[in-house]
C-alpha positions, 0 to 999 in steps of 0.5 A: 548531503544524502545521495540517491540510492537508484542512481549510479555514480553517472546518474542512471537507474539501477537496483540497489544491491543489498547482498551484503545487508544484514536479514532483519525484520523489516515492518512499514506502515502506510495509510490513505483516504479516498473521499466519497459523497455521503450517499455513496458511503451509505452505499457502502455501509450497507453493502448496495453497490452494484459491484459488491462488497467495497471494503471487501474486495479493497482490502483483498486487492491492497493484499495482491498489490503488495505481493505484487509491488516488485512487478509494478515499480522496476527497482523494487526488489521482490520480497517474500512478505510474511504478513499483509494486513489491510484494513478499511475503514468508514471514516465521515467523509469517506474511506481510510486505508491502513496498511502494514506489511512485514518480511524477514529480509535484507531490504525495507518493505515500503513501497509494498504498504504503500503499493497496498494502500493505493491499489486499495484506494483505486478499487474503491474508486473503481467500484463507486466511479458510477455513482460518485463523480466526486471522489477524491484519493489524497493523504497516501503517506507511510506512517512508520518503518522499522528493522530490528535485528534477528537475534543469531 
């Protein structure tokens, strides 16, 4: 039986201490999709929301969240990241984030490509909330995680 990694011996929450792991490149990919009215992601593809450009400022708000995930879930350790990439995408019902980050470190960069795709995903909501009553987030799951080891 697998144990919880964020809970000590009687159950209360503490940061894993990963002190005695091994530095490895640590790569995670998520994605996500937000579901728009077809007027609404016309908008978009043509750049007509009041609030600017959409997949733009997404993709730059899913960059800062992850740099910033250690700040917005207490366990989280704060990484040096080496990359974040974020990308938006029209889909025909909506908009599909995808997110990968890596960072050569002793812990798994997860929840900071998760972090990317739902803050990407929000600001997309927050742009089209006043034209769009209908919006809908879901889907937001990692893809993929690896860590290799950094050959000496």
């Amino acid at each position: 039986m697998k144990t919880l990694t964020h809970t000590d011996s009687e159950g209360n929450a503490r940061m894993v201490d990963v002190g005695d792991k091994a530095v490895q490149l640590r790569i995670a990919k998520a994605s996500g999709i937000i579901h728009l009215s077809p007027d609404t992601l016309n908008l978009i593809s043509q750049n007509l929301m009041k609030k600017g450009d959409v997949l733009t400022v997404a993709e730059i708000a899913g960059i800062q969240a992850a740099k910033r995930t250690s700040e917005l879930i207490p366990l989280c350790h704060n990484i040096l990241l080496n990359k974040v990439l974020v990308k938006a995408e029209i889909t025909d019902s909506g908009v599909s984030i995808y997110s990968e980050v890596r960072c050569t470190g002793t812990t798994g960069v997860e929840m900071e490509a998760l972090t990317a795709v739902s803050i990407a995903l929000l600001t997309i909501y927050d742009m089209c909330k006043a034209v769009d009553k209908t919006m809908v987030i879901e889907a937001v799951k990692l893809i993929e995680k690896t860590k290799t080891n950094i050959p000496c």
